[in-house]
N, C-alpha and C positions, 0 to 999 in steps of 0.2 A: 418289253421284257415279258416274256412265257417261264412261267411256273409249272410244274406238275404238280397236281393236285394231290396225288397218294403220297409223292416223297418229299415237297415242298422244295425242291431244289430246282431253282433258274438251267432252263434248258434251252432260249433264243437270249440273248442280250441285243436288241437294235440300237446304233445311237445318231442322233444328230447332233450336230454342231449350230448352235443359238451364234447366228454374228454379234447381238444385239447385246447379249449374256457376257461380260468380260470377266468378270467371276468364275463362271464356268468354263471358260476355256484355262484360267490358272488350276482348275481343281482336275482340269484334262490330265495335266502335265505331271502331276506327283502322284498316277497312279501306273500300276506294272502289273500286269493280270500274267497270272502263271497255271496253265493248266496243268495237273497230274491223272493219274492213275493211282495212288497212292489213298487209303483210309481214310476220310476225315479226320485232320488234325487241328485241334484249338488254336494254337500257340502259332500264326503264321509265319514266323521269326526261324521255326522249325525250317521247311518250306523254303523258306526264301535261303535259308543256307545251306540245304541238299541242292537247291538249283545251284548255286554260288561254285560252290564243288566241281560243280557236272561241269561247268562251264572252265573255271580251271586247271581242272584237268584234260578237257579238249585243247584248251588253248595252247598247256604247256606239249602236250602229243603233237600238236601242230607245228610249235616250234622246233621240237627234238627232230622232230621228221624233216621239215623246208632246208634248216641250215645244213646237216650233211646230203642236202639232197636224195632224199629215200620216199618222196612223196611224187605221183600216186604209187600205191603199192596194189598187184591183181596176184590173189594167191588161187595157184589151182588145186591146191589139195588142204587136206590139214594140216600135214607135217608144215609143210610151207607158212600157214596161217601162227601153226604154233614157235615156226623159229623165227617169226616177225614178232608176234606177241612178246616173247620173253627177255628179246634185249628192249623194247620198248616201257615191260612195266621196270626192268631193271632200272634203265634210264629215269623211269620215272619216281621212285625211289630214291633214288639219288638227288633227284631235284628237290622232290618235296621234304626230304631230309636238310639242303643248305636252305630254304625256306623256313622249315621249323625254326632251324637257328638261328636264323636273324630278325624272325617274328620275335623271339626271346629278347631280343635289344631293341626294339617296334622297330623295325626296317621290313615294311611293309610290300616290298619290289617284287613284280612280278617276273617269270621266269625271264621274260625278253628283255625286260630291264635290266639283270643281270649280266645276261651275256651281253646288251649294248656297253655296260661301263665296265666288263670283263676285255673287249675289245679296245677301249682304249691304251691297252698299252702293247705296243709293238717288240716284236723281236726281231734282231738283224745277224745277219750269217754273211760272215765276209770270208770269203774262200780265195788262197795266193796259191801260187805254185811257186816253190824256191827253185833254185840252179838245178838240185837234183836230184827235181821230177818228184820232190811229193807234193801233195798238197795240205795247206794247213790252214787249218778250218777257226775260227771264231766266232764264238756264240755271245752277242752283247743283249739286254734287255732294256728298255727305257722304265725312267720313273714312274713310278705306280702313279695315278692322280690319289685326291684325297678320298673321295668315293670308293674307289678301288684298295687303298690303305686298309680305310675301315671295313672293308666285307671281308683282307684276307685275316686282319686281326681278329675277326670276330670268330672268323671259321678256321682260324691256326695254321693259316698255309702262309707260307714262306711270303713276303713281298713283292720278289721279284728274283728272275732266275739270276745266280751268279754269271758272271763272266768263266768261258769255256775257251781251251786252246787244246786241241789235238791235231797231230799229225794222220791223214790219211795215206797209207802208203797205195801208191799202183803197182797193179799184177804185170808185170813187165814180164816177157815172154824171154826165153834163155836166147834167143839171137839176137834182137836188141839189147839184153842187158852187157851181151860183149862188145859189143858197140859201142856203147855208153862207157862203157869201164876203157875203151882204145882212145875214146876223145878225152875223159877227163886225164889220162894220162901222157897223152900231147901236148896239153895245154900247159 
């Protein structure tokens, strides 16, 4: 280890690894060296939770970005740079907002955990055609699990989508429709 002599602060750390020392190599393991740029600070608790952050908030950017597929992003100008930036911290707002919330009940889940036990519940779409010619659409949800219960109770969203039936009508063009109206009338 190198010292400066004017400012007393360690400017080389070298280390070895003692085979012989098994002590030493446990006292390896519960240490996390964090370089800044940043003032001397006392209180390394400070520190350790602006790193904590930086790294949360990458992670959560990472995810927003992989699962709609929007990563890598190359902006060639600014405008470009800023209409990526701003749906991105909005996104992230939002995150760190259903975060807040469930820190408040210690539900401690990070963004990717959410959306893993977000994805457990499925939505199914069964679409018929009747005799004639619409179609009619069905929106079913499956059972929240209990995991999923608790996150929508806790942040006041609905459990799970109701059951949906509408009718889709088709654009049927004026020569086919007298068609259709000469068959159903034969029949």
């Amino acid at each position: 280890m190198q010292v400066d002599e004017k400012t007393g602060k360690v400017t080389q750390l070298t280390w070895k690894k003692d085979p012989t020392n098994k002590a030493s190599e446990e006292a390896v393991f519960n240490l996390y060296l964090i370089r800044s740029s940043l003032p001397p600070i006392e209180d390394e608790v400070v520190i350790w939770n602006i790193y904590s952050t930086i790294r949360q908030i990458e992670s959560t950017f990472r995810t927003l970005k992989t699962d709609p597929d929007l990563r890598p992003i190359y902006h060639k100008n600014d405008k470009a740079t800023m209409a990526h930036l701003h749906p991105g911290l909005l996104a992230y707002w939002l995150v760190n907002t259903i975060r807040y919330q469930l820190k408040g009940y210690g539900i401690n889940y990070g963004w990717k955990e959410i959306v893993r036990i977000g994805n457990t519940q499925k939505l199914m779409t069964t679409m018929v055609t009747n005799p004639y010619g619409q179609s009619i659409k069905t929106i079913k949800c499956t059972q929240p699990a209990d995991k999923l219960k608790q996150l929508t109770e806790i942040l006041g969203l609905p459990p799970y989508i109701k059951r949906k039936k509408s009718v889709v009508h088709k654009m049927v063009n004026q020569k086919n429709e007298t068609q259709q109206q000469r068959r159903l009338l034969s029949d």
